[in-house]
ZADREN-10925 format. One record per residue: residue in one letter; y, x, z of N, C-alpha, C in turn. Coordinates in pm, whole numbers. Atoms other than C-alpha are relative to their C-alpha. Layout:
BEGIN
R  resn     nc2     nc1     nc3    cac2    cac1    cac3     cc2     cc1     cc3
R     a       Y       X       Z       Y       X       Z       Y       X       Z
...
END
This chain:
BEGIN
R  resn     nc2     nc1     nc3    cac2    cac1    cac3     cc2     cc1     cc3
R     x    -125      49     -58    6789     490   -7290     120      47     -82
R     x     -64     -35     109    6968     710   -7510      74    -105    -124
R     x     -44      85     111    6948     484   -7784      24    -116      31
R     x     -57     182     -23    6995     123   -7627     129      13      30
R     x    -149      25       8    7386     145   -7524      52      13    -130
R     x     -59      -2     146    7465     265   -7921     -50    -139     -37
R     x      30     100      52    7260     -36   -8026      64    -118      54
R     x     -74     132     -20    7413    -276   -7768     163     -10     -49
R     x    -123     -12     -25    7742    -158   -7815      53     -77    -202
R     x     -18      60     137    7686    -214   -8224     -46    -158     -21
R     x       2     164     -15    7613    -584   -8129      76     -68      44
R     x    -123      70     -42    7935    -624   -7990     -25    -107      69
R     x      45      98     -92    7829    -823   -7709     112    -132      -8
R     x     -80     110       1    8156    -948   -7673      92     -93     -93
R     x      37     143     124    8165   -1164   -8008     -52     -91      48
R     x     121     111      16    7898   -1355   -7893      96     -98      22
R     x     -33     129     -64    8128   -1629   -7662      79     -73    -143
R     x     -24     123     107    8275   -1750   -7964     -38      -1    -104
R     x      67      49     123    8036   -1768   -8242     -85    -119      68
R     x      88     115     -43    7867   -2027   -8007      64     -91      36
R     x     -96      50      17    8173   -2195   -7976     -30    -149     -35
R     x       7     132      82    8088   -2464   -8208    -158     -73      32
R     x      49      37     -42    7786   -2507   -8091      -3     -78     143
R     x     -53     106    -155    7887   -2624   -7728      90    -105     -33
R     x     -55     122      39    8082   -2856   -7893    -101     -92     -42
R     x      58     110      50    7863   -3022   -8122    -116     -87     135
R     x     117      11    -114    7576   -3007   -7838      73    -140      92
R     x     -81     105    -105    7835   -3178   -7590      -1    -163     -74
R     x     -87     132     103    7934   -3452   -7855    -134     -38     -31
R     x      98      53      -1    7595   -3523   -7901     -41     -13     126
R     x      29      62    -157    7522   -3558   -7475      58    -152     -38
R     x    -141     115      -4    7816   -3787   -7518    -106     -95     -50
R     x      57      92      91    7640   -3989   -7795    -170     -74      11
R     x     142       7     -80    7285   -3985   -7557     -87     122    -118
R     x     111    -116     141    7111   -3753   -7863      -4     137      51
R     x     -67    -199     -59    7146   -3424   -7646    -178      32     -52
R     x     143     -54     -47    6796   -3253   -7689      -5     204      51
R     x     -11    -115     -67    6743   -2916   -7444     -45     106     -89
R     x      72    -101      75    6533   -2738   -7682      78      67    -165
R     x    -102     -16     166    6762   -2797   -8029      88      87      58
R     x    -127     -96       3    7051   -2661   -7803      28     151      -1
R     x      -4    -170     -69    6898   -2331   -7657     -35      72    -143
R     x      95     -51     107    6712   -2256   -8004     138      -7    -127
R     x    -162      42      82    7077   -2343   -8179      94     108      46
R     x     -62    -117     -36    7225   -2087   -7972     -29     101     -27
R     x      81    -124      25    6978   -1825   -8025      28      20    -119
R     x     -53      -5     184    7011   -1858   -8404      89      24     -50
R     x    -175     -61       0    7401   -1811   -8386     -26      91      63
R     x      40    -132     -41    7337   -1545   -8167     -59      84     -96
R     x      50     -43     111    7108   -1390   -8404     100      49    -116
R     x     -62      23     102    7321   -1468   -8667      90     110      39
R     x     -82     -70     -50    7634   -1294   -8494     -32     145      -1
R     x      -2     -96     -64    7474   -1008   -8398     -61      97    -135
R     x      59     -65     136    7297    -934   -8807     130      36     -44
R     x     -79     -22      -1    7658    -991   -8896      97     122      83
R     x     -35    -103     -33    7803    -711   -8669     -39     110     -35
R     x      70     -84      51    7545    -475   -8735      45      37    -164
R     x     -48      12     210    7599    -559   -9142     124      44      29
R     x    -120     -24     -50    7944    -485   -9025      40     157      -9
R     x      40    -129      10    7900    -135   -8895     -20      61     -98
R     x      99     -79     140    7666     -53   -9185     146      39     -99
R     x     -74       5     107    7911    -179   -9451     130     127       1
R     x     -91     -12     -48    8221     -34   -9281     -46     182      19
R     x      38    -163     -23    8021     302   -9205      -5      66    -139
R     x      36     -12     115    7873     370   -9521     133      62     -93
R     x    -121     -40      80    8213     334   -9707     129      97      31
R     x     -94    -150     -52    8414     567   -9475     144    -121      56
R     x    -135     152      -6    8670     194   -9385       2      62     187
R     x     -19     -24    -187    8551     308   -8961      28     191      14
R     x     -45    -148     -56    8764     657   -8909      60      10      92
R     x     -69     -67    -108    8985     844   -8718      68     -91     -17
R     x    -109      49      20    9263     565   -8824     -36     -92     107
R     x      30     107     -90    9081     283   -8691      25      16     170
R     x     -51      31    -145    9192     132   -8339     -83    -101      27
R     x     114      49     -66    8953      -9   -8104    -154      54      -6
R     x     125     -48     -63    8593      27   -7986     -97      73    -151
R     x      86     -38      55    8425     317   -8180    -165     -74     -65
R     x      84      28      62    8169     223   -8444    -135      58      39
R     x     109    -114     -43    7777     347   -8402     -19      63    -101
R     x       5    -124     106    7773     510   -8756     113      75     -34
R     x    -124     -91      -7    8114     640   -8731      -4      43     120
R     x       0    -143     -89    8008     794   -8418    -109      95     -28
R     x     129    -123       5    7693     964   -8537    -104     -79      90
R     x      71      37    -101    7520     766   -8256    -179     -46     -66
R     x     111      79      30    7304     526   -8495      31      50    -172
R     x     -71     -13     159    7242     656   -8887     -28    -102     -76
R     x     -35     128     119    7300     415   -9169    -136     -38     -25
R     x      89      44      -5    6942     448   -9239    -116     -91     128
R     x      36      66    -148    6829     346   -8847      50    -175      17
R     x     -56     110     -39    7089     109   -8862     -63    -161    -143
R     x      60      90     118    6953     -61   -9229    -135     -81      92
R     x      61      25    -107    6638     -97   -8983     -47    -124      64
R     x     -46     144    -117    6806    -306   -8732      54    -107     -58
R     x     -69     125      59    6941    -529   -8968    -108     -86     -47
R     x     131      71      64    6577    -594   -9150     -40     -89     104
R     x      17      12    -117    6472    -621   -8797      57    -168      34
R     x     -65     100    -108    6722    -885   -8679      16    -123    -129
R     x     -14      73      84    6688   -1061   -9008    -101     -83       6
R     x     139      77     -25    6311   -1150   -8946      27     -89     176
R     x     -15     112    -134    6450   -1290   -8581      39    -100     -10
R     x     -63     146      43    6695   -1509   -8735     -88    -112     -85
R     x      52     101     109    6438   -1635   -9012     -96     -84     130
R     x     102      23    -100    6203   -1706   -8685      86     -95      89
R     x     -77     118     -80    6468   -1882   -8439      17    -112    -128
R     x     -53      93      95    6581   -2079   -8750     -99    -121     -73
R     x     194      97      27    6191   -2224   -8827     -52     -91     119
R     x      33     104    -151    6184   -2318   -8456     108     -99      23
R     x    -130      54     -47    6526   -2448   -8434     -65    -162     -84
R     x     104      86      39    6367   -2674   -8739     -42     -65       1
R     x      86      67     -38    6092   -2741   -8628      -7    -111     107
R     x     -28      44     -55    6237   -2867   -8327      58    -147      18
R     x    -119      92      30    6503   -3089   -8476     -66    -122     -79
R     x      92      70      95    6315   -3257   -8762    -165     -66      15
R     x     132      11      35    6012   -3421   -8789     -37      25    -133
R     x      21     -89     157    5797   -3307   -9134      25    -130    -107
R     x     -27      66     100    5904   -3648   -9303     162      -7     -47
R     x    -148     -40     -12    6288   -3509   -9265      20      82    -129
R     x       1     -96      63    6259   -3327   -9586     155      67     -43
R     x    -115     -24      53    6623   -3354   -9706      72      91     118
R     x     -32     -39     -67    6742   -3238   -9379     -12     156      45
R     x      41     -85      -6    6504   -2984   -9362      18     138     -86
R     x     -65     -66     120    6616   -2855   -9686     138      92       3
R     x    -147     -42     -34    6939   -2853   -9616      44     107     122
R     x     -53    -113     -57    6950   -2635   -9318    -109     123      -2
R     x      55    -163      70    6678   -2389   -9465     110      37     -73
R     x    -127       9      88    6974   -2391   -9731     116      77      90
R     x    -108     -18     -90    7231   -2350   -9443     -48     171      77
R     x      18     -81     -97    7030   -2087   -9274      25     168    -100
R     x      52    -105      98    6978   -1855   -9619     146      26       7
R     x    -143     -38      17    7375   -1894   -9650      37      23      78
R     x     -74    -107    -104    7458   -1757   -9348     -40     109      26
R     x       6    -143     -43    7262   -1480   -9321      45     140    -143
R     x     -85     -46     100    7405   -1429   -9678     138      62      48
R     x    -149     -31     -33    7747   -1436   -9529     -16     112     112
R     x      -8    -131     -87    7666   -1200   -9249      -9      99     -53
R     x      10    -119      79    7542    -917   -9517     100       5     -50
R     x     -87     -43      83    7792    -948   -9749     147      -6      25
R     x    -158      -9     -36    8117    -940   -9548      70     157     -35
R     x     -37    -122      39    8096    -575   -9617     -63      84     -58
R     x     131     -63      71    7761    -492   -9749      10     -41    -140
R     x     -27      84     143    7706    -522  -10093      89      72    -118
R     x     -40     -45      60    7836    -421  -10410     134     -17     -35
R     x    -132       5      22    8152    -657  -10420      -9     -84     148
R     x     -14     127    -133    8184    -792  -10038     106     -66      31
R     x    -110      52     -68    8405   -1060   -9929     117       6      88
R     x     -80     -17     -96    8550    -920   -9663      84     131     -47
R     x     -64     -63      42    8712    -686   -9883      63     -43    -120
R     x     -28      62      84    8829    -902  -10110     125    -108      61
R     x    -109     111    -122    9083   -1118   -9843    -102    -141     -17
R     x      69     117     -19    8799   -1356   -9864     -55     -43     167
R     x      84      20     -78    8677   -1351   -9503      58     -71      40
R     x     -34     190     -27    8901   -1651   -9365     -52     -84     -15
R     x      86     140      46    8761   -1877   -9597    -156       1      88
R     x      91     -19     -96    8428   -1782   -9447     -32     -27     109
R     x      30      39    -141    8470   -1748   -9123      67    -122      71
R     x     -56      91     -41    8662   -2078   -9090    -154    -149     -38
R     x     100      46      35    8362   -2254   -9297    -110      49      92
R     x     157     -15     -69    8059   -2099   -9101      65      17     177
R     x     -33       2     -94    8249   -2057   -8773      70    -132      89
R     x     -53      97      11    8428   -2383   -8784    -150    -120     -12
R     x      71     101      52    8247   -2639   -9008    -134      -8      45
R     x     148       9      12    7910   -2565   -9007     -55      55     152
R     x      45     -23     -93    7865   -2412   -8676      16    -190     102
R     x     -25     111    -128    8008   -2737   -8485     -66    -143     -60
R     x      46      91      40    7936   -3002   -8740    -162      33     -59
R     x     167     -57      49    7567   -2829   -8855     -63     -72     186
R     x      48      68     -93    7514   -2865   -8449     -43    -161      42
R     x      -4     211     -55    7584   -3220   -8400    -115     -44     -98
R     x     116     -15      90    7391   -3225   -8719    -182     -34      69
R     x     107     -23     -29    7067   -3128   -8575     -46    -105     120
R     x      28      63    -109    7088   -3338   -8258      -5    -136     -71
R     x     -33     197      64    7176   -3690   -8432     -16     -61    -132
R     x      89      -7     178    7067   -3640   -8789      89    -101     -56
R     x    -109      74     106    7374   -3805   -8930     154      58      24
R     x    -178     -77     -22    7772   -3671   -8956      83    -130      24
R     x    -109      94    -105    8022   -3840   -8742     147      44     -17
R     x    -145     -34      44    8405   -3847   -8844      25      60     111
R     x     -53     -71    -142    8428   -3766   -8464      28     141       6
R     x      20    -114     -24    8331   -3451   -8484      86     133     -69
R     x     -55     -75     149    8537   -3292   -8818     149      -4     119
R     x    -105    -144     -12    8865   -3206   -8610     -26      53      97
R     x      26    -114     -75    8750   -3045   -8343     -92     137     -56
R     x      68     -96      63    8538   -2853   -8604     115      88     -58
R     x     -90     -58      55    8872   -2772   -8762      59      73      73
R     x     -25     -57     -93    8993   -2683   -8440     -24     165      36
R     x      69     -94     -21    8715   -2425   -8365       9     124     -99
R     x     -16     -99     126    8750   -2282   -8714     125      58     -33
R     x     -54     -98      17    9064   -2203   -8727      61     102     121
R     x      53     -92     -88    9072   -2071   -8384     -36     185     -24
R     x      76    -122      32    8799   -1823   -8500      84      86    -160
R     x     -57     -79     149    8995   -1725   -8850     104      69      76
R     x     -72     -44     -65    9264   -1667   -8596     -73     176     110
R     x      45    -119     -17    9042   -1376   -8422     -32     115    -122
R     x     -37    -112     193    8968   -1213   -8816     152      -4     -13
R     x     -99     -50      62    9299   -1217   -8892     137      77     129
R     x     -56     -30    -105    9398   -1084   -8515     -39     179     -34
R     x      83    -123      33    9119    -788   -8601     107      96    -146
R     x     -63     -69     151    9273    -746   -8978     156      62      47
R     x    -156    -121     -52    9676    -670   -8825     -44      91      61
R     x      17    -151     -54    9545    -438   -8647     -42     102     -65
R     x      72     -77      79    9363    -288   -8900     102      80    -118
R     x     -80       1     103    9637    -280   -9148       8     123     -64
R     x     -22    -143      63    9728      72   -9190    -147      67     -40
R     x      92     -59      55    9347     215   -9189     -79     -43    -117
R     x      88      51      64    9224     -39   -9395      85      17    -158
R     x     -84     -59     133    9514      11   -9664     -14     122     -69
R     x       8    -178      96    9441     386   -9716    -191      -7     -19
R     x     183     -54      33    9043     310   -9697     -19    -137    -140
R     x      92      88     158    9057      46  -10007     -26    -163      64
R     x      30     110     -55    9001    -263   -9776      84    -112     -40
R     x    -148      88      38    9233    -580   -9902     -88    -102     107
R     x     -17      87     -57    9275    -819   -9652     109     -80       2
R     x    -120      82      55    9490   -1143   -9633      94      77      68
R     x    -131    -112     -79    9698    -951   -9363      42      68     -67
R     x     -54    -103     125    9746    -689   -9604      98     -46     -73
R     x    -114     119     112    9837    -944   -9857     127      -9      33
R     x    -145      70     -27   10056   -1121   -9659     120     122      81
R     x     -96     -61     -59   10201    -823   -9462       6      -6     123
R     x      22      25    -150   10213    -799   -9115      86     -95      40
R     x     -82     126     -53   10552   -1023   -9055      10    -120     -76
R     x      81     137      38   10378   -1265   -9251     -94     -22      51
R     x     100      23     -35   10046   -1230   -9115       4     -59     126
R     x     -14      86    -117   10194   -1300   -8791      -2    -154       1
R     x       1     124      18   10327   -1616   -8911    -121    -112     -39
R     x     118      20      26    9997   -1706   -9032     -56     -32     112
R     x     146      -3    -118    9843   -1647   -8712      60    -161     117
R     x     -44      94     -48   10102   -1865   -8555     -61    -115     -22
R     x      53      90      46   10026   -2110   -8805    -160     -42      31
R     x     128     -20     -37    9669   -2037   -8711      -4    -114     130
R     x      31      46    -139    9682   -2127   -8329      88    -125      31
R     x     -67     118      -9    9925   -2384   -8354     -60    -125     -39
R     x      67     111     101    9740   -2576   -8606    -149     -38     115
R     x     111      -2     -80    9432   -2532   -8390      13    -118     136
R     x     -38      43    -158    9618   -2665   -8045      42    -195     -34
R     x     -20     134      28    9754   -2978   -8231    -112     -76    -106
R     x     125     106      18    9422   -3111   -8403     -89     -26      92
R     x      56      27    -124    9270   -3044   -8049      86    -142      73
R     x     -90      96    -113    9588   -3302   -7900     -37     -87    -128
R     x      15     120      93    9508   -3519   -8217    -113     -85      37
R     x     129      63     -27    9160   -3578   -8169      42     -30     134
R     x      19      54    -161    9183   -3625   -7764     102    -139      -6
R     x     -55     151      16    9485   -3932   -7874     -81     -54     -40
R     x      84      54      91    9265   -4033   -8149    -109     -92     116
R     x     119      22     -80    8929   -4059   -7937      29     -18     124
R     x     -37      -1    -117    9073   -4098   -7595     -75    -132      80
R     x      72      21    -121    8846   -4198   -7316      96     -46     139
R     x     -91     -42    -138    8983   -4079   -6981      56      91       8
R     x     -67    -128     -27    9186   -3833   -6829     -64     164     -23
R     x     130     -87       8    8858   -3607   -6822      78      86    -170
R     x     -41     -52      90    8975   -3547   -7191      47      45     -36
R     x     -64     -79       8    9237   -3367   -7141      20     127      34
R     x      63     -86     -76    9054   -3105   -6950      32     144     -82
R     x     -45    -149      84    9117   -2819   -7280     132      17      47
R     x    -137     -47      -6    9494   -2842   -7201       5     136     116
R     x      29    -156     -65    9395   -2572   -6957     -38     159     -41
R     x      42    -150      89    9271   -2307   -7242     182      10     -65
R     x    -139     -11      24    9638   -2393   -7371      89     131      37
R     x     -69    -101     -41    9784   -2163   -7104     -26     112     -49
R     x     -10    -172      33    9651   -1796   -7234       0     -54    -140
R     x      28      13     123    9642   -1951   -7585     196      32     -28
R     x    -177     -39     -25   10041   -1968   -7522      33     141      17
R     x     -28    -135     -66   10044   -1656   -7355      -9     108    -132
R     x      44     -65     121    9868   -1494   -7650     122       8    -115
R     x     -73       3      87   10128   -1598   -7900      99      62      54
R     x    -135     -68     -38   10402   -1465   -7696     -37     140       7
R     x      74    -150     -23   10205   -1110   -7687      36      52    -120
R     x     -12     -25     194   10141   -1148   -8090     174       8     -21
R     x     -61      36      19   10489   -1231   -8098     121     164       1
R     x     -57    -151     -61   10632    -865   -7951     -73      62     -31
R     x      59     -52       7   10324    -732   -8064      67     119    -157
R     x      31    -133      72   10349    -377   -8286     -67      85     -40
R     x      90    -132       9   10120    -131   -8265    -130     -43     -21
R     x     151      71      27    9743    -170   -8358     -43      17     143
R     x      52     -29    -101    9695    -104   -7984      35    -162      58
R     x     -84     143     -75    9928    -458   -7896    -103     -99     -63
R     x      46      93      56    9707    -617   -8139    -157     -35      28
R     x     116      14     -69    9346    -521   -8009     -29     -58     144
R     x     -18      42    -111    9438    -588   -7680     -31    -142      41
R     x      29      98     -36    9434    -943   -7727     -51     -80    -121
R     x     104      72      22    9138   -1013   -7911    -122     -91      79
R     x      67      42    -162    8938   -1060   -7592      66    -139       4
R     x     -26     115     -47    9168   -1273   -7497     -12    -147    -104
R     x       8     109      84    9180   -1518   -7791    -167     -14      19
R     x     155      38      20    8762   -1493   -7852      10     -68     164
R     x      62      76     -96    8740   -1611   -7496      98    -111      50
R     x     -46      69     -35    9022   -1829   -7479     -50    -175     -90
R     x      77     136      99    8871   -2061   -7781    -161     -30      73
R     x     119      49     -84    8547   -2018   -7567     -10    -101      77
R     x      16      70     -93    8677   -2175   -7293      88    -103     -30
R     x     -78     108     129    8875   -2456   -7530    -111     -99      -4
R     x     121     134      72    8530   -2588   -7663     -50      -7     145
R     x     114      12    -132    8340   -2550   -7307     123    -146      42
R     x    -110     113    -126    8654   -2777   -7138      14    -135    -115
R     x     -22     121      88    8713   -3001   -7463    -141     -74      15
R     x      99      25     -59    8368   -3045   -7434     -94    -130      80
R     x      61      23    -130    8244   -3109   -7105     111    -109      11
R     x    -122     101     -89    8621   -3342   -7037    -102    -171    -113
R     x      58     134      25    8391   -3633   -7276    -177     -32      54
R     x     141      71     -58    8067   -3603   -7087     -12      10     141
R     x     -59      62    -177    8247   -3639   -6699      32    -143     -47
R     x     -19     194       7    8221   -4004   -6642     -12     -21     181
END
């Protein structure tokens, strides 16, 4: 018992609601389109899950290892910067959770494809190798991305693109213009939680060697950024729902709107790396409940 709260706690449970994000979209948008299948969706989740949770871990590691998770850092203690879990335990759990993902990702697959699908099949073996690429090397690694102000690009591409349009993907085995801005949506959303994480980070990550765009840009730039972030996000969500417009049903996200507002007016007064952790929560679960309502408002009829 000892050791399971350090391990759950280094899985950051509460990541998960929006790395699956894009998956309840695509899933939905394929109901919509009759192509839903029960088994692609749950086995699609699991695999992002998975995924998410190698990525945190890799996280930890990277972040432990190099001395980036200290006394500076603000927010929820690390498990190798507490002593809890050691680097070698934690290497481990990563091998570990690497053979789960290669295993959901064969079923997911297997599921989706039949064996004369080869190109398809290809392609998201392809898809699956590059993400669990991107989960190691955000901080693992000899030159990682996420120390490089590269993790935006990233997490807007695998959190965005490929999570929402890879989904739809799997269900309907062809790409639908439909689907590309609410993918844009989702993605930058989620770049908007990294670069919520990075202001906060600013000062520890400056004296530990870390370059992030925040950094780059500075904090009363990074804000603006973030603005630009959630703004951009809220109006390709009102684009697509004109664009594609159904029924009223469709307008059902304008309800994640409210704390998405709220949020910016927080960021907006925000200061301290304490103003800035505070409302990560709220963003990861306000884009949660964005895709669940954008969603679900085109498959009420």
């Amino acid at each position: 018992m000892d050791k399971i709260i350090p391990w759950l706690n280094a899985m950051r449970l509460r990541t998960l609601p929006l790395s699956v994000s894009g998956i309840i979209l695509g899933g939905c948008f394929a109901y919509y389109n009759g192509h839903f299948d029960e088994w692609i969706f749950i086995f699609a989740l699991l695999t992002t899950i998975s995924l998410q949770i190698l990525s945190n871990l890799a996280n930890d590691y990277g972040d432990g290892v190099r001395g980036t998770d200290n006394d500076e850092r603000v927010g929820p203690q690390r498990a190798i910067q507490s002593g809890a879990i050691t680097p070698d335990e934690m290497m481990d759990g990563i091998k570990l959770n690497i053979i789960i993902v290669i295993v959901f990702t064969m079923v997911l697959i297997w599921n989706a494809f039949d064996p004369g699908s080869i190109l398809y099949i290809i392609l998201f073996l392809l898809l699956g190798g590059l993400s669990v690429y991107a989960a190691l090397n955000y901080t693992m690694g000899d030159s990682p991305y996420g120390y490089r102000a590269l993790g935006d690009v990233f997490v807007f591409v695998f959190f965005g693109l490929v999570s929402t349009l890879g989904s739809y993907l799997l269900f309907v085995h062809t790409l639908d213009h439909v689907v590309v801005l609410p993918a844009i949506s989702i993605g930058l959303l989620s770049v908007g939680v990294l670069n919520l994480n990075n202001m906060r980070d600013i000062e520890s990550d400056t004296n530990s060697g870390k370059i992030t765009l925040a950094i780059k840009l500075g904090k009363k730039d990074a804000k603006r950024y973030h603005f630009a972030l959630i703004i951009g996000a809220m109006l390709f969500t009102m684009l697509f729902s004109i664009l594609y417009y159904v029924e009223p049903y469709n307008f059902l996200y304008l309800i994640a709107f409210i704390p998405l507002l709220i949020h910016l007016k927080k960021i907006k007064g925000a200061k301290t790396a304490n103003d800035f952790d505070s409302q990560l929560k709220v963003l990861a679960l306000s884009t949660f409940l964005m895709a669940i309502l954008l969603g679900v408002g085109y498959i009420l009829y």
